[in-house]
C-alpha positions, 0 to 999 in steps of 0.5 A: 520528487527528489532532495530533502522532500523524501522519506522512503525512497525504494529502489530495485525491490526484489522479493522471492518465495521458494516454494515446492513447485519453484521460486515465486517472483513476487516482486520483480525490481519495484522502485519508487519515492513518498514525499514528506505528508504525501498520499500514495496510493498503491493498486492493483488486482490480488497477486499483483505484488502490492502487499508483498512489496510494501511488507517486504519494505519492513521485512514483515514477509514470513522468511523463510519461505519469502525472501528479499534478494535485492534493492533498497529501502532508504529511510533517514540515513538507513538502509532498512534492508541492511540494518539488523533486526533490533534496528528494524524492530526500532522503525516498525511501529515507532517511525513506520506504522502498519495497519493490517487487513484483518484486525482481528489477527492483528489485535491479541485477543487476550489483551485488554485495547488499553494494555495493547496500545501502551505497549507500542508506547513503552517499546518506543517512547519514554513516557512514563505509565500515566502519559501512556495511558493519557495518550492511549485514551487521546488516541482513541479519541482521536480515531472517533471512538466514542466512550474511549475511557471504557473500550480501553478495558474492552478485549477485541472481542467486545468491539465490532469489526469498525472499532477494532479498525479504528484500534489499529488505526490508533495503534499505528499512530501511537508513535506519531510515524512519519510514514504508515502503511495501510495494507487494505485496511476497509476490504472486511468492512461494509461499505458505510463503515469504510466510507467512515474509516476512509474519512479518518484516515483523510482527517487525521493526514491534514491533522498530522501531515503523515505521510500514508501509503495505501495499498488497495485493488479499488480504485474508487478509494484512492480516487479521493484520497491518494495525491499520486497513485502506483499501479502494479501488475505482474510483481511490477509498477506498470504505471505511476502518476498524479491521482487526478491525471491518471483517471483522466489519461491512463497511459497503460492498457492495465490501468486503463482496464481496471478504470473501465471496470469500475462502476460509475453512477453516470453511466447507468445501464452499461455493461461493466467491463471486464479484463480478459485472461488471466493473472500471470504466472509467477512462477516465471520472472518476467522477460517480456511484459506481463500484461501482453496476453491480456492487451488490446494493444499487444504487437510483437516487441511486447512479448519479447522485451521487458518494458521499463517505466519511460516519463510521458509527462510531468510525474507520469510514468508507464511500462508499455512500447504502446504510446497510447496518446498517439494511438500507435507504437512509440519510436524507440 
C-alpha cells in the first residue's frame, strides 16, 4: 500500500507499563498502514499486544503507569502522537471511533441512550438540537435497533448486552469516522448475538466505506471479514498477510498453531491442537524471537537474534529465520 490510499499509518509503536516488579514491554516497534475503507484485522492470543497497541494509537492507555516511548501514528497531516490533548480530544470520537469490549463500562449508566449519542454529536458537529436528536434516532436505526425512538429514553440498563452492542457501535459511527477501532466487540456475547453484531459491522462497511480495525484472539471471525489480517505475538506483528493467503499459506509457526486450533466442521472427530508452553515474559524486551521456545521449527539463530518482518509475496509478510514454504532455513 502506500500514497494517498492511507489513513493511518503507524510506524515503530513502542508502549511500556512501569510497574513495581519493572518495565512491561507491552508493544515492542509495531509498524503497519490501513488503506481508505479496508477491513484489518488484528489477532492474536491475550497478552499479545493487540489491544494495548491499538489503544495507545489514541492515547487511551491508562498514563501513567502506561507509556508511549517511541513511534508515530500519522493520520491526515498529524502525528497523533505529537499533538496535544485537545487536539487529540478532537480525533477520538469525531475522526477515529472506539468501540470497547464490555459496553456496559463504556455507556453511563445514568445517562439516558439518547442524551449519550447527542453528546458526541454536539462535542463534534455543529448540529443544532433537533438534527442531533434526528441523526441519533438515524443511527440507532441504522444499527438494527428495533423501536429506536423508545430505547432512546432507555438507560443501559434496560437493554440487553446485544442492544447496548449495537448502542456503541451507533455511537462510534455517530460522526461518520474514517476509521473505528473495535477492540473485541462480540467476546461477551452469545454466539448467535455476535454472528448478528458481526453481520452489522459487514453491512454498515459496504454502506459507508469505513474503514475498520478489528482487534480479536478468534480467527474464525476475521476469516469473513478482514481483507488482510496482522498477527501479533510477544508485543510484535509476527505476520501480516491477505485474509484469504493467510489461511491458505501461513508462513510463521505461531499463525500456523492458532489456525490449527481452530474448530473446523470438516474435520469431525480430531483432536484440536493446542500450542505448547507458554505466553512469554513481558518483563523482558525482546532480543530474540519470542516465539522460539514454543516452536516446532526453532534452531540456533532463532533465540539469538530478533527476526524482522521480510516480504515472502505480495503483501505478505512474517518474523521468522524459518522459510516455511521450502521446509528449511532461509539464506540470509
Amino acid at each position: 500500500m502506500g500514497g494517498a490510499d492511507v489513513v493511518l499509518d503507524v510506524k515503530d509503536l513502542t508502549t511500556q507499563f512501569r510497574t513495581q516488579d519493572g518495565v512491561v514491554h507491552a508493544v515492542n516497534g509495531v509498524g503497519f498502514e490501513l488503506g481508505q475503507g479496508e477491513f484489518l484485522g488484528v489477532v492474536g492470543e491475550s497478552g499479545s499486544g493487540k489491544s494495548v497497541s491499538m489503544m495507545s494509537l489514541l492515547k487511551l492507555i491508562p498514563m501513567p503507569p502506561g507509556e508511549v516511548v517511541a513511534g508515530e501514528v500519522i493520520f491526515g497531516d498529524r502525528d497523533l502522537l505529537q499533538i496535544d490533548l485537545e487536539e487529540l480530544r478532537e480525533v477520538r470520537g469525531g475522526q477515529i471511533g472506539f468501540i470497547f469490549q464490555d459496553p456496559m463500562t463504556s455507556l453511563n449508566p445514568v445517562i439516558r441512550i439518547g442524551k449519550q449519542l447527542t453528546e458526541s454529536l454536539h462535542l463534534h458537529t455543529d448540529m443544532s438540537k433537533k438534527e442531533a436528536e434526528n441523526r441519533a434516532l438515524e443511527l440507532l436505526n441504522l444499527v438494527g435497533i428495533p423501536d429506536a425512538s423508545q430505547r432512546l429514553k432507555a438507560y443501559p440498563h434496560e437493554l440487553s448486552g446485544g442492544m447496548r452492542q449495537r448502542v456503541m457501535i451507533a455511537m462510534a459511527l455517530a460522526c461518520s469516522p474514517k476509521v473505528i477501532i473495535a477492540d473485541e466487540p462480540t467476546t461477551a456475547l452469545d454466539v448467535t448475538i455476535q454472528a448478528q453484531i458481526i453481520e452489522i459491522v459487514r453491512d454498515l462497511r459496504e454502506k459507508l466505506g469505513t474503514a475498520l480495525i478489528w482487534i480479536t484472539h478468534d480467527l474464525g471471525v476475521v476469516a469473513g471479514l478482514a481483507d488482510r489480517v496482522l498477527v501479533m505475538y510477544g508485543g510484535q506483528i509476527v505476520e501480516e498477510a491477505p485474509v484469504r493467503e493467510l489461511y491458505k499459506t501461513p508462513r510463521h509457526p505461531y499463525t500456523e498453531g492458532l489456525l490449527e486450533s481452530v474448530p473446523r466442521l470438516d474435520q469431525k472427530g480430531h483432536d484440536l491442537y493446542s500450542i505448547e508452553g507458554q505466553p512469554p515474559s513481558m518483563y523482558q524486551k525482546p532480543s530474540s524471537c519470542s516465539f522460539a521456545p514454543r516452536c516446532r521449527y526453532a534452531f540456533d539463530r532463532c533465540s539469538a537474534e530478533l527476526p524482522k518482518l521480510r516480504i515472502v509475496s505480495p503483501g505478505h509478510k512474517t518474523a521468522c529465520f524459518y522459510n516455511m514454504e521450502a521446509g528449511e532455513p532461509f539464506n540470509d
